[in-house]
VOMARLUM-29291 format. One record per atom (N, C-alpha, C): residue in one letter; y, x, z. Coordinates in steps of 0.001 Angstrom, whole numbers, plus 500000, padded with zeros to 6 digits. Atoms other than C-alpha are relative to their C-alpha. Layout:
! residues N
AYXZ...
! end
This chain:
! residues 226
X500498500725501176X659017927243570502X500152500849498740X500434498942501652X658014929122566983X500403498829499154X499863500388501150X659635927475564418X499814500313498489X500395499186501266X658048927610560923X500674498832499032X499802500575501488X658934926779557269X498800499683499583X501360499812500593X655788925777555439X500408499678498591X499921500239501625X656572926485551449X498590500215499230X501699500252500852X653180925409549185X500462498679499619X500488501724501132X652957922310546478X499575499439500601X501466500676500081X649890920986547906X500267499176501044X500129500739498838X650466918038550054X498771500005500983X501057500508499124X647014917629551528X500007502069500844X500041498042499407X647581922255552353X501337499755500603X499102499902498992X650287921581554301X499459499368500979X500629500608499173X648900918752555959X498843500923500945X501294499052498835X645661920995556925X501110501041500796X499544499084498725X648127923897558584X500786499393500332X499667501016499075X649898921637560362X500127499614500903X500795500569499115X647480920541561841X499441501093500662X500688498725499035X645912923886562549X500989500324501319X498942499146498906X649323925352564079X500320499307500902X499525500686498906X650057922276565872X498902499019500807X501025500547499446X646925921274567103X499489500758501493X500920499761498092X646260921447571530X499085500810499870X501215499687499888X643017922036570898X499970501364499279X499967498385500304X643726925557569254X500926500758500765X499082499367498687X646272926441572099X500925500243499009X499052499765500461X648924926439569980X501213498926500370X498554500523499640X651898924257571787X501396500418499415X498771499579499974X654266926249571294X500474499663498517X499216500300501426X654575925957567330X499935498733499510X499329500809501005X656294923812565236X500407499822499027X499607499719501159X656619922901561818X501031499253499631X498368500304500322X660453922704561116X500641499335499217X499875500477501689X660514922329557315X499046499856499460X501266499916501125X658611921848554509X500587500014498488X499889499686501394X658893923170550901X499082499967498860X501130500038500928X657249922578547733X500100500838498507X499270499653500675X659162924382545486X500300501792500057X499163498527499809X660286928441545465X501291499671500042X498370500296500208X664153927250544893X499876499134501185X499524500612499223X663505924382547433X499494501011501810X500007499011499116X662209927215550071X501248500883500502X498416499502500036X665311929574549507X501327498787500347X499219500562499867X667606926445549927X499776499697501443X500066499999498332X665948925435553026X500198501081501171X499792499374499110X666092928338554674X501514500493500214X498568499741500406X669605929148553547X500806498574501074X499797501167499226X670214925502555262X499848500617501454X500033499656498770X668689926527558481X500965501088500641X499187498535499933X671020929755558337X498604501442500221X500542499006499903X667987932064558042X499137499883501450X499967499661498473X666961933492561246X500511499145501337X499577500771498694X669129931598563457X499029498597500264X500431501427500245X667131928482562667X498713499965500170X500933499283500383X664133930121561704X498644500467501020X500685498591499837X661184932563563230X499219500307499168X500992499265500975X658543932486560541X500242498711499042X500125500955501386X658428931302556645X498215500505499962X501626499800500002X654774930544556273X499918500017497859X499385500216501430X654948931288552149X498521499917498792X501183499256500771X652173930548549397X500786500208498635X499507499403501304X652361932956546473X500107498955498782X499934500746501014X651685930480543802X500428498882500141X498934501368499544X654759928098544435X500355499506497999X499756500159501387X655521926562541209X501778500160499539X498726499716500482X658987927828538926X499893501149500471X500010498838499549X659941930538541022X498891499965501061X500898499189499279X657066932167542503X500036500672501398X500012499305498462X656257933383546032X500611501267500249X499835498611499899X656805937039545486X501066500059499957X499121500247500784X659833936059543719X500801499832501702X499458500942499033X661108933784546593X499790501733501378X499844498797499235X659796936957549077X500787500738500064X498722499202499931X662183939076547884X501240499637500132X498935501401499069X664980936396548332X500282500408500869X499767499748498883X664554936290551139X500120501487501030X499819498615499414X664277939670552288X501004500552500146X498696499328499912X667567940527550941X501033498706500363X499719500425499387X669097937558552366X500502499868501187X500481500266498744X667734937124555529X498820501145500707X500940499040500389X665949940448556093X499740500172501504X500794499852498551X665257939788560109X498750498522500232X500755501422499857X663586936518559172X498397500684499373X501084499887500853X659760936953559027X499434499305498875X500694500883501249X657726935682555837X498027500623500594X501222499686500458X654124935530555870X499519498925498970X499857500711501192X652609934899552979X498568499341499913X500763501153499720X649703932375552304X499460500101498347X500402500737501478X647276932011549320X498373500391500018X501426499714500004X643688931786548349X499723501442499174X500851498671500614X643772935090546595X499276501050500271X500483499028498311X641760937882548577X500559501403500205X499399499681499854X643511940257550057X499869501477498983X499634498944500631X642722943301548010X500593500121498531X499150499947501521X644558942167544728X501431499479500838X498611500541500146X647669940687546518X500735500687501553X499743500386498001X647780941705550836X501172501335499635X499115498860499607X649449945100549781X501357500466499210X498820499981500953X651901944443547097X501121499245501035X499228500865499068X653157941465549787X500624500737501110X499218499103498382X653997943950552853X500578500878498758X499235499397500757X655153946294550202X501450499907499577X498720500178500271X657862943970549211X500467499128501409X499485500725498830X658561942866552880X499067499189500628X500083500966499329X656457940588554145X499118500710501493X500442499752498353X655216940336557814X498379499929499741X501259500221499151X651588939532557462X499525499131498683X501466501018501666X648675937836554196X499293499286500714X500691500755499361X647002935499555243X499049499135498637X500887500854500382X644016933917553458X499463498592500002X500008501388499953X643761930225553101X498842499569500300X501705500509499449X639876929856554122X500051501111501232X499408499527498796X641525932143557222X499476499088501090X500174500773499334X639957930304560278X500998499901501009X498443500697498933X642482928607562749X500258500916501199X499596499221498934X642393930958565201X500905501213499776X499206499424500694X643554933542563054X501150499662499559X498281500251500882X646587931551561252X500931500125501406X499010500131499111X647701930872564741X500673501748500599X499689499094499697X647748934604565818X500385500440499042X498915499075501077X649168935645562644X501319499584500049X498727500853499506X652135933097563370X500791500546500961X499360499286498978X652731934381566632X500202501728500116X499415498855499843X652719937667565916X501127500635499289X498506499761500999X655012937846563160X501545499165500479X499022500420499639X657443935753564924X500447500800501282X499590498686498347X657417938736567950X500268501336499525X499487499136500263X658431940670565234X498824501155499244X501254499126500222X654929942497564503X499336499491498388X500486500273501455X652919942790561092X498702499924500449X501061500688500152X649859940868560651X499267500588498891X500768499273500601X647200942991559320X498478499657499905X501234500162500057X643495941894558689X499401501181500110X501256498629500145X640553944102558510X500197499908499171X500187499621500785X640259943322555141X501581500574499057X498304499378500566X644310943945554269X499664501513500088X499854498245499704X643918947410556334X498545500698499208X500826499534500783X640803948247554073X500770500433498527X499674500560500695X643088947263551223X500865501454499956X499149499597500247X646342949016552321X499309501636500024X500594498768499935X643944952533552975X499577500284499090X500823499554501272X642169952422549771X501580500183499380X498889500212500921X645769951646548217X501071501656500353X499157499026499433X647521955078550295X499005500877499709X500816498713500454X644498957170549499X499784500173499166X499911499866501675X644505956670545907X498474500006499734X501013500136499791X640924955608546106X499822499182498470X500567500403500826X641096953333542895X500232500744498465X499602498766501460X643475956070540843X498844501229500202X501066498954499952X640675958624541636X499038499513499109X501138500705500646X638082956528540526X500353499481498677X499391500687501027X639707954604537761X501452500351499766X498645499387500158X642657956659536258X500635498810499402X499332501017500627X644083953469534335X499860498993501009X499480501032498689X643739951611537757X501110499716500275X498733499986499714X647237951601538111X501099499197499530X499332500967500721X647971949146535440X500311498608500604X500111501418499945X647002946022537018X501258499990501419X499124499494498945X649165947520539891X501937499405499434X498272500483500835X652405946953538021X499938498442499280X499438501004500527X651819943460536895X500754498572500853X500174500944498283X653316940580538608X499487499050500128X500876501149499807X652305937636539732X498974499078498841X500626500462501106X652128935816536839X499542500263498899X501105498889501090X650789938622534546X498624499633500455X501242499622499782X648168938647536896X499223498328500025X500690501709500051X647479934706536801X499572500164498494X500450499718501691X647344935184532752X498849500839499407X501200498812500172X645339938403533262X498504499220500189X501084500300499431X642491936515535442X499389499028498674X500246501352501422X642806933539532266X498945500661499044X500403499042501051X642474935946529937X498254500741499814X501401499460500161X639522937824530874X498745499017500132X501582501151499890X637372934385531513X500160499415498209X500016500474501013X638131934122527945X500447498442499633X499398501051500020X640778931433527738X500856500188498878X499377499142500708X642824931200524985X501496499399500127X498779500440498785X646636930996525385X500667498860499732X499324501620499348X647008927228524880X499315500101501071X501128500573498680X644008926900527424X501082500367501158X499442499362498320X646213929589530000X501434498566499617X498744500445499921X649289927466528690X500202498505501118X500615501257499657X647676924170529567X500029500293501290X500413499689499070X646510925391532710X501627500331500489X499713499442499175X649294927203533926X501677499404499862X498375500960500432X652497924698532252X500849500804499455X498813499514500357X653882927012530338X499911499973498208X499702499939501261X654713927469526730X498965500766499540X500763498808500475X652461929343524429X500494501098499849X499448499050500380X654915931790522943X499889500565501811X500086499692498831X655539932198526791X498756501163500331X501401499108499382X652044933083527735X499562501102498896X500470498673501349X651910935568524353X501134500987500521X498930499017499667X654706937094525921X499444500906501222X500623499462498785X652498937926529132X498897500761499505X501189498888500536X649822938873527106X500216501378499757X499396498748500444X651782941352525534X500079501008500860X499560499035499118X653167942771528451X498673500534500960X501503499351499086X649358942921530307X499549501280499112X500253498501501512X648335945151526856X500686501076500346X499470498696500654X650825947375527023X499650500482501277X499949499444498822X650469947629531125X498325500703500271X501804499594499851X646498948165530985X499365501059498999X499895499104501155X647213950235527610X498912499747499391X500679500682500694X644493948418526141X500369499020498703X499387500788501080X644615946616522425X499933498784499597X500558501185500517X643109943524522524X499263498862501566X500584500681499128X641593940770524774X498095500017500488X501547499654499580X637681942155524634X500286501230501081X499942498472499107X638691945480525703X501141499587500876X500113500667498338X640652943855528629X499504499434500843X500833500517498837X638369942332529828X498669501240500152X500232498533499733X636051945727529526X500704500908501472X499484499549498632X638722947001531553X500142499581501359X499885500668498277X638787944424534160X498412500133500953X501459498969499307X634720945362535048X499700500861500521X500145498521499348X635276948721534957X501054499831501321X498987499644498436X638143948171537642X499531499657500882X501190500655498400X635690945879539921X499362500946499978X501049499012499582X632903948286539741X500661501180500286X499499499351499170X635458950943540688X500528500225501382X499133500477498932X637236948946543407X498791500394501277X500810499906498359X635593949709547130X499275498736500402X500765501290499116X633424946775548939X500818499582500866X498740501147499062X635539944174550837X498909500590501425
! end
């Protein structure tokens, strides 16, 4: 039996994998969903509960947990519990997030419009110890080892260093939001989100919010084809 964690907010996104992992009709018997987290702090507690590993085989994790953050919570656990797999879970696509996530530990990205056959073999393979790699991850992690977007785009490297929630502010930002709208949106303080701004500016070395979003064009039309 595969015992999983499932940490994500979204009642009705747990409910759907669930149902995927524990649904006959996708040949998946064997797994089971153990826990459930909604929280980054209530993830780390649960698994800390289970004793890690012993309790454990896979944390199914999505990045955008609210408070502390997925990535956040990833590394947690890593230095924790650093035989316990994590895979991580979110609608973002894999070439802005699949290679920062194995980077800082995790087993395996997984895409949330991922069809069921896939979540289940990403489950089982990370619980046999193996890393869960897509086509489009290993497109991802090759462009990312061949320096395919610093060739092309020497200031590519910025968006590279921000984290999570830079890069939630970043995406705001460039649809031209302004930072009550991201604040509104994203529950945080204004000063807060001027504090992210800041730090995207100085990371993209850009002065202003036109010419970041300038830069965020030029980085798509640099980036490779999914």
């Amino acid at each position: 039996m595969i015992k999983v964690l499932l940490g994500d907010d979204h009642f009705i996104v747990r409910e759907g994998l669930k149902q995927v992992l524990t649904d006959p009709s996708n040949g998946s018997p064997d797994i089971q969903v153990w826990a459930e987290a909604t929280t980054g702090d209530e993830v780390v507690a649960q698994v800390d509960a289970l004793q890690g590993e012993q309790g454990l085989d896979v944390v199914l994790l999505d990045i955008a947990m609210p408070g502390r953050d997925g990535l956040d919570v990833l590394q947690n656990l890593r230095h924790r519990w650093p035989r316990l797999p994590v895979l991580m879970l979110s609608t973002y696509p894999e070439k802005q997030y699949a290679v920062r996530c194995i980077k800082l530990g995790a087993s395996g990205y997984l895409n949330k419009s991922a069809n069921p056959d896939d979540m289940v073999a990403a489950v089982r393979k990370v619980a046999m110890g193996g890393v869960y790699v897509s086509a489009l991850t290993a497109e991802a992690m090759a462009a990312a080892l061949g320096g395919k977007l610093a060739k092309s785009d020497p200031a590519a490297g910025g968006l590279d260093a921000l984290s999570h929630r830079e890069h939630q502010v970043f995406s705001l930002l460039i649809l031209g939001q302004s930072v009550s709208e991201i604040g509104a949106s994203l529950k945080l303080a204004p000063n807060t989100v001027s504090t992210y701004r800041a730090r995207i500016l100085e990371k993209t070395g850009v002065k202003n919010d036109v010419a970041l979003a300038l830069y965020a064009e030029r980085r798509n039309r640099a980036a490779p084809e999914p």
